[in-house]
C-alpha positions in Angstrom: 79.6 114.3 119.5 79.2 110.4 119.8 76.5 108.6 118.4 76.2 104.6 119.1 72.9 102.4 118.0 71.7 99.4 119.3 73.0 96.3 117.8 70.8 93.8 119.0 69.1 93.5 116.0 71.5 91.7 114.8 73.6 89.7 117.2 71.4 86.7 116.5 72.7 86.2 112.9 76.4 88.0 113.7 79.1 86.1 111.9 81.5 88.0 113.6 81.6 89.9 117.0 84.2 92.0 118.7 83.6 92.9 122.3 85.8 95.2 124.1 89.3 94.8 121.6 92.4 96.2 122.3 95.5 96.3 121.1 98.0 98.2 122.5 101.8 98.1 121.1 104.1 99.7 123.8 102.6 103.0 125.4 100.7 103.5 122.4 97.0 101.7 122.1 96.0 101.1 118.6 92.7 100.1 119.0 90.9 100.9 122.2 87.7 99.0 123.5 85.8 98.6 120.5 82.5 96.7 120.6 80.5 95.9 117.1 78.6 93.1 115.4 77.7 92.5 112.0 75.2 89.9 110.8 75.0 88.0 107.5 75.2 89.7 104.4 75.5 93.4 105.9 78.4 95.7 105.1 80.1 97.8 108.0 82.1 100.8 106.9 85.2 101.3 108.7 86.4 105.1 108.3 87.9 108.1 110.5 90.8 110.0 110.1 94.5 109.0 109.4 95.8 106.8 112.3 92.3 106.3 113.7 93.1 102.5 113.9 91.3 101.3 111.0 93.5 98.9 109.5 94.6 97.7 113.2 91.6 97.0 114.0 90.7 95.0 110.8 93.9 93.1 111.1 93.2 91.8 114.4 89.7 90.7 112.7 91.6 87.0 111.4 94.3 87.3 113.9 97.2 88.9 111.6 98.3 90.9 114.8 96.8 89.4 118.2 94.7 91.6 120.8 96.2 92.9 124.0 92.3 92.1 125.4 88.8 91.5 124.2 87.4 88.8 122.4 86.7 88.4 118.9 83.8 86.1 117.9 83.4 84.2 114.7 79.4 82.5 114.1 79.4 82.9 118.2 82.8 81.3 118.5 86.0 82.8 120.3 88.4 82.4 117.7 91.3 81.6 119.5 89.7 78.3 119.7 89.9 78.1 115.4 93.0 77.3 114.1 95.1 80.2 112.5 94.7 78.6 109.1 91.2 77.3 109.1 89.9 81.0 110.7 91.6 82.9 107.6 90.0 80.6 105.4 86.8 81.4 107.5 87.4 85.3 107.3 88.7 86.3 104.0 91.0 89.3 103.5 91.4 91.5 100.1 94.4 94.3 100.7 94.7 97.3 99.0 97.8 95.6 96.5 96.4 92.4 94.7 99.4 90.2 96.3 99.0 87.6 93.3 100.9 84.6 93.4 103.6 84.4 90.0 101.1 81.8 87.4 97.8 81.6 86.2 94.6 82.8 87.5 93.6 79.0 88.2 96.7 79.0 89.9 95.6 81.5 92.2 92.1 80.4 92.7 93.2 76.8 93.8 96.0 77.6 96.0 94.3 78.1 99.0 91.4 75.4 98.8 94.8 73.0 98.0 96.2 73.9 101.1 92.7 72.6 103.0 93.1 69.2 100.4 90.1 70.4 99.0 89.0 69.5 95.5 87.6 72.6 93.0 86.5 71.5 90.2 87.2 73.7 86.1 83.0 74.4 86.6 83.4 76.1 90.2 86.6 78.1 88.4 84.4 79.0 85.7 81.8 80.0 88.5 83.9 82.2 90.5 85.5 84.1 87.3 82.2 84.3 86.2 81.2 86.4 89.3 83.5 88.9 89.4 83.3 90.1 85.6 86.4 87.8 84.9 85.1 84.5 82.5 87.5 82.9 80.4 90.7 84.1 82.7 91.7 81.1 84.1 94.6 80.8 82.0 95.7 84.1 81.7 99.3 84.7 83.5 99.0 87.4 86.8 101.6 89.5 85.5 99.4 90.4 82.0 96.1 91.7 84.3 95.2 95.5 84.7 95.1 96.6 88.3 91.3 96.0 88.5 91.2 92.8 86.9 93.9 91.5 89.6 92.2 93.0 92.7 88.7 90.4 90.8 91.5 87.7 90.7 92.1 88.7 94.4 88.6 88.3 95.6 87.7 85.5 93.8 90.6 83.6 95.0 89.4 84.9 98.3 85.9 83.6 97.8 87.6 80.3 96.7 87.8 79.4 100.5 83.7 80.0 100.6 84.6 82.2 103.6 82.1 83.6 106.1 83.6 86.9 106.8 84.9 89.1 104.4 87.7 92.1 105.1 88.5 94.9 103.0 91.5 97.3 103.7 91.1 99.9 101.0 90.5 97.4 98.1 89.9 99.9 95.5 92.3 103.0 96.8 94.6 102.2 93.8 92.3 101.8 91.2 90.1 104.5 89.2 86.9 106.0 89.7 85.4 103.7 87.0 87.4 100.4 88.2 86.8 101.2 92.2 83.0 101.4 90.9 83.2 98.0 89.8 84.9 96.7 92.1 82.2 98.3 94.8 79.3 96.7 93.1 81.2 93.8 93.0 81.2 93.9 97.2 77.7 94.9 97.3 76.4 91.6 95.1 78.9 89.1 97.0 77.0 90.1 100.3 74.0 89.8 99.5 74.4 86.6 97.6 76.8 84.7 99.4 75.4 85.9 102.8 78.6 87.1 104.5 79.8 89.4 106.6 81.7 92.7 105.1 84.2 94.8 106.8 85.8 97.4 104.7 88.2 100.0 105.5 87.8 103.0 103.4 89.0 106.7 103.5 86.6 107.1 101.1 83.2 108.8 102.6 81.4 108.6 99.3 82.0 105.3 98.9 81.2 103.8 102.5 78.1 106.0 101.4 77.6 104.2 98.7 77.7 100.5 100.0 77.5 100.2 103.6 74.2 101.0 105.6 76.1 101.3 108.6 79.5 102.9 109.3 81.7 103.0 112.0 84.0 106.0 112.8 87.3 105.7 114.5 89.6 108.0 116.5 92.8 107.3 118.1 91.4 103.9 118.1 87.8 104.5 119.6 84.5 104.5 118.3 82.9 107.7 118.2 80.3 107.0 116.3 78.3 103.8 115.2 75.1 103.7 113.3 73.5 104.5 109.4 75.8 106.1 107.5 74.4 109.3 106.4 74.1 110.1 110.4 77.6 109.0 111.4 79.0 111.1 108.2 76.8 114.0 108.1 78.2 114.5 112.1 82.0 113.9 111.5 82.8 115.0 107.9 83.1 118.5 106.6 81.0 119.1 103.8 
């Protein structure tokens, strides 16, 4: 069964595009042809079966691995015309592992505005902490946070770089069912607030029912199904 929707609704507001991307590594093709747009503040579930592609294809998203074809646009641009640095400030990434830099959470949150000579000043620390359940952190070392408070540390040092696009391999696979909670309502405000773009990868049905109107469902790389949730996961999950 294959089920596609029309996305025309929304390519007038897309923040990011892919048309026709492939990757193929050797004989193997890790992503295969896949076409998808999603518009300011929506959240796409990513989500099939183990080696469907999902992470490949999220990882070609800010050009961690490159595309053997196919374009990729960001705000209607092709990004191979955005520099490598200022496109991953553009289109954030949070990973399944936090990744924290050795320091401070202000350490974390400046590093990557620092790297653009970009000023952020103690009240836009405050700000960001403040947004993803973390105020009065700033000085508290990395290596003293629980797993949920550094995967908050890990998006707001993301959000940092006020990015466009936001991609999310798995962020809560490690955490527990209260923690990944928060950590999902945490996604859901950000979009609609900040007005960006979510991708996240999760093998987690109930959750991509629980955050993303729209999901789409990978197989060996293709999409075999793109559209609401409930319709694209009611036709490929057992129940």
């Amino acid at each position: 069964m294959s089920m596609q929707t029309d996305g025309s609704h929304e390519k007038s507001t897309a923040l990011i595009e892919t048309r026709s991307l492939s990757r193929k590594v050797g004989d193997r093709t890790l992503v295969d042809n896949v076409s998808v747009s999603i518009a300011q503040g929506e959240i796409l579930a990513i989500t099939g079966p183990s080696g469907a592609g999902k992470s490949s294809f999220l990882r070609l998203i800010n050009r961690l691995d490159e595309p053997s074809s196919g374009l990729v646009l960001v705000c209607g641009q092709d990004y191979t015309e955005i520099g490598p640095s200022v496109l991953r400030k553009r289109v954030g990434m949070v990973m399944q592992a936090a990744n924290l830099f050795p320091g401070s959470v202000k350490q974390n949150l400046l590093f990557g505005p620092t790297q653009h000579r970009e000023t952020v000043t103690d009240g836009q620390i405050d700000a960001l902490l403040s947004q993803v359940g973390l105020t009065g952190y700033e000085n508290h070392d990395v290596t003293t946070l629980s797993g949920g408070e550094a995967q908050r540390v890990s998006f707001a040092r993301t959000l940092a770089n006020m990015p466009d696009v936001l991609l999310l391999d798995e962020p809560t696979s490690a955490l527990d069912e209260d923690t990944a909670r928060g950590i999902e309502r945490l996604v859901v405000d950000i979009a609609a607030e900040r007005k960006m773009a979510c991708l996240i990868v999760t093998h987690n049905v109930a959750q991509a029912a629980r955050i993303a109107p729209r999901t789409m469902y990978l197989v060996n790389g293709k999409v075999t199904a793109l559209g609401p949730t409930k319709e694209v996961l009611d036709a490929y999950e057992p129940h």
